[in-house]
N, C-alpha and C positions, 0 to 999 in steps of 0.2 A: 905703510911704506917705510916703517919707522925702523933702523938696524941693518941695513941691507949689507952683506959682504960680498966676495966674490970668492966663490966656496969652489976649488976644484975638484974636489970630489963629488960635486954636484953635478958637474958638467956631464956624465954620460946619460946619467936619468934624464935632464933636460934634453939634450940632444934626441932621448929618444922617446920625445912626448909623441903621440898618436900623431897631430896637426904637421910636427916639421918632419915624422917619418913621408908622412903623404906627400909631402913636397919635392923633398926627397927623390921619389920614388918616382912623380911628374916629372921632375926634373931630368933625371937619368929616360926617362921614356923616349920622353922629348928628344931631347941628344941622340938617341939610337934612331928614333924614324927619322929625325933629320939627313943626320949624318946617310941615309940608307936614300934618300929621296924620295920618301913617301908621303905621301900628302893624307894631311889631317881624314877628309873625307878616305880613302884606301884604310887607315885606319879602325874608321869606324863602322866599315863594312866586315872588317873581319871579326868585330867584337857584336855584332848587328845593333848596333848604337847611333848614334846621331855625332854629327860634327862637333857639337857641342857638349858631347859627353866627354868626348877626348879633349876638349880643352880645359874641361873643369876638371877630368884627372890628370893634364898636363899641370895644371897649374894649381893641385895637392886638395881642392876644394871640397872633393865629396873621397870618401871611400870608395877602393877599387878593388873587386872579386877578384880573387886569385885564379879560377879561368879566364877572367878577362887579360890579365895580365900574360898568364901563359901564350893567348892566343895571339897577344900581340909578339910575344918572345916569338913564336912561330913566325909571326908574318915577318918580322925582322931580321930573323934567318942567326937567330942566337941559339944556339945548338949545344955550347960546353955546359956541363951538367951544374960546375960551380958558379957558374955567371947566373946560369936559372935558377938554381935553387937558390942564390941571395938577393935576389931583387922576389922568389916569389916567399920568400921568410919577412922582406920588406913589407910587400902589401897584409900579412897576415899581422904585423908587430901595429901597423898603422889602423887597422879594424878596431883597437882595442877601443873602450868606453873611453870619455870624456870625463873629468869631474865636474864640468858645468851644464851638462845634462839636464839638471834638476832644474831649471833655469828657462829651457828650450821654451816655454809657457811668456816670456817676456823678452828674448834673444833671438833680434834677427839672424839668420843664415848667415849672412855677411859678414855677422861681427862676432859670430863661433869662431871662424876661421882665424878672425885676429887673435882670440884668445888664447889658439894652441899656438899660434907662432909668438907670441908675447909668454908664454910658457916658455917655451923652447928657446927663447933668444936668448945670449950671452951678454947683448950691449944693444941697448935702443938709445939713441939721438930722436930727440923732439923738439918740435915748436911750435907752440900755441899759441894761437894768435886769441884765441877767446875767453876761454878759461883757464883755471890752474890744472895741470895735466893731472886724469883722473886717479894716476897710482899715489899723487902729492894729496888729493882731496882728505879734508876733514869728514864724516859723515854727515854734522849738519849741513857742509859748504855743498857736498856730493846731490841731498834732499832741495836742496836752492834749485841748482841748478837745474836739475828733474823736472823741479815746479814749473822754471822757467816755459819749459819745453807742454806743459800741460798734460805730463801722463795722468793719468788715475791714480787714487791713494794708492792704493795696493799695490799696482807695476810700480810706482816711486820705490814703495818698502823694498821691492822684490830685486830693482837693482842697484838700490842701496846697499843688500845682504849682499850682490854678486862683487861688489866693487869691495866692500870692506876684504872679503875671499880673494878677491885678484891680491889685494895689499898685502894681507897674511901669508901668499902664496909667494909673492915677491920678497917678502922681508924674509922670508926662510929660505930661498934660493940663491944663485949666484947670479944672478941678471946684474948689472951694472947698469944704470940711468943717464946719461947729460942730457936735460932738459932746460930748453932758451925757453924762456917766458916773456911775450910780450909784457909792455909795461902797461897798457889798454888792459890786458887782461889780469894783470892786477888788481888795476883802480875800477874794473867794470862793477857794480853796483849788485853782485849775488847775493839773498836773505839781506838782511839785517848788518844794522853797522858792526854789533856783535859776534856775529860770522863772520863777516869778512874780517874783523881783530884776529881772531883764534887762528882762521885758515892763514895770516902771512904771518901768527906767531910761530902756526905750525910749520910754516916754512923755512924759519929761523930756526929750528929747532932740528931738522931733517938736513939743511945744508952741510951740516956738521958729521953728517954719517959717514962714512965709509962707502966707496962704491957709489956714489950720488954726487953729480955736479949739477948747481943752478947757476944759469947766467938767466937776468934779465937784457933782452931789446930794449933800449929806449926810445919814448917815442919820437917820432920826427926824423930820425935819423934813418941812414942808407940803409941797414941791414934788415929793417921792416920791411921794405919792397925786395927782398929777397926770393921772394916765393909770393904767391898768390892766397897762400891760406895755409892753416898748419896742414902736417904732416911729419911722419916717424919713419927713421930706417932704423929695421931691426938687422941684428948682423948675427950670425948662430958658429957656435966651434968645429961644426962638422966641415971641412975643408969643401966637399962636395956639392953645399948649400949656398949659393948665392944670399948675396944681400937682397931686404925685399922692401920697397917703400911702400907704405900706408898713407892713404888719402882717403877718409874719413867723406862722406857726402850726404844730405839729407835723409837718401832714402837705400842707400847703397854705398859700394866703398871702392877703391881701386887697391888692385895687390901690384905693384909694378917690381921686375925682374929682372928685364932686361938691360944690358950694360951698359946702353947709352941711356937709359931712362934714369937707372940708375946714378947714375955720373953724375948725371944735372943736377939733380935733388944733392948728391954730395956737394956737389960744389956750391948750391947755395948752404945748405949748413952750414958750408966751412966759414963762409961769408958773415953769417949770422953769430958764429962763433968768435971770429975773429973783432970782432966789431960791437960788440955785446960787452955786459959788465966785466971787467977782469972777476974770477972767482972768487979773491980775496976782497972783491970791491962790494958783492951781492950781497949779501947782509945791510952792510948801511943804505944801499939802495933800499932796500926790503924796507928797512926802521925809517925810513923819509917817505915810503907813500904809508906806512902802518899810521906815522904822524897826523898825514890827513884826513886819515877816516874821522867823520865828527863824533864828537863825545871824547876824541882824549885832550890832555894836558895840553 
């Protein structure tokens, strides 16, 4: 995560990662049967699919065939040749492969999908209420953490490799980060007192980047009860693209979209933001819980 800038020349590559084209493409779907008053199920009859297929392509999750697409242009009475043929150049550009693919062996479904929109995004706002957000992780803090959870050696290694890739992916891109860190989640006891040194030296060291804001939450205070648990909005350049909130869940995740779902989640950030370390203040926050860890001076 270490050098990030905000590269506009990056920007169209990103925009047109495989995960945010699918969304995209949900997106704009979505809007046409609405706007037409068709209902999901009418839909899914004319692609002979399930309700549920339509919602997963409404909402960018799975790859969608270019007859399917067509057949919906059909039922929605899109007829101009240049409307068809960019939304069905859409769903072929969104087929393309993954680069985390190699992975699919240790990567839920659920959290492919965040990968391409964390690809794709221009600016994610975060807050963690647990741990230190995983694009900030050291690889040994990363391997803590994993333990914590009791994967097997091997799924540890395996998404240790994918998280070091996401970081390497991010440090080369233009994504921009503000991420609020609980202060619980600082001082929470991951690996070794050694690790947790390195991981808030590495913090101190990253604060300073470009393109990257840390606030910590302090604890006790108002902006904790802000939200009920972390969560990320990613925000992307493509005008088209709504904002998309992530809420992360044991076994599954929520992609939320909608403008009033939306909103909420804004306006707790803002809260969390507002109310949170000044940025010029985060660092010596940082050197007063690094203080506590035992074993230093």
């Amino acid at each position: 995560m270490d050098g990030m800038t905000r590269a506009d020349a990056a920007r169209p590559a990103r925009a047109g990662a495989p995960t945010v084209l699918r969304v995209l493409l949900g997106t704009q779907l979505r809007r046409l049967r609405e706007s037409r008053g068709i209902s999901a199920a009418e839909a899914a009859r004319a692609i002979r699919g399930s309700e549920s297929k339509i919602s997963r392509i409404e909402l960018g999750r799975n790859a969608v065939r270019e007859v399917d697409v067509a057949d919906l242009l059909d039922l929605y009475g899109i007829t101009a040749a240049a409307e068809r043929e960019s939304l069905l150049n859409l769903a072929g550009q969104a087929n393309q492969p993954r680069w985390w693919q190699h992975y699919q062996d240790v990567l839920p479904s659920w959290f492919q999908t965040y990968l391409g929109l964390e690809q794709s995004a221009e600016l994610i706002r975060s807050y963690d209420m647990l741990f230190v957000p995983g694009l900030l992780q050291t690889e040994e803090y990363s391997r803590a953490v994993h333990q914590l959870g009791a994967y097997p050696g091997a799924e540890t290694d395996r998404m240790v490799l994918l998280r070091k890739e996401r970081q390497r992916r991010f440090a080369a891109g233009g994504l921009r980060l503000w991420a609020v860190i609980d202060e619980i989640a600082l001082r929470r006891p991951v690996g070794t007192a050694d690790i947790r040194r390195r991981q808030l030296e590495s913090l101190l060291e990253a604060a300073a980047e470009p393109g990257l804001t840390i606030q910590v939450a302090p604890f006790g205070t108002a902006p904790t009860y802000a939200a009920p648990g972390s969560f990320s909005i990613l925000s992307f350049a493509a005008d088209d693209l709504p904002d998309v909130v992530y809420v992360e869940q044991l076994t599954t995740a929520l992609y939320l979209d909608k403008r009033d779902h939306v909103d909420r989640y804004a306006q707790a950030m803002d809260l969390l933001i507002a109310r949170s370390t000044d940025v010029n203040e985060t660092p010596q926050f940082i050197r007063a819980i690094l203080a506590d860890i035992p074993g230093n001076a």
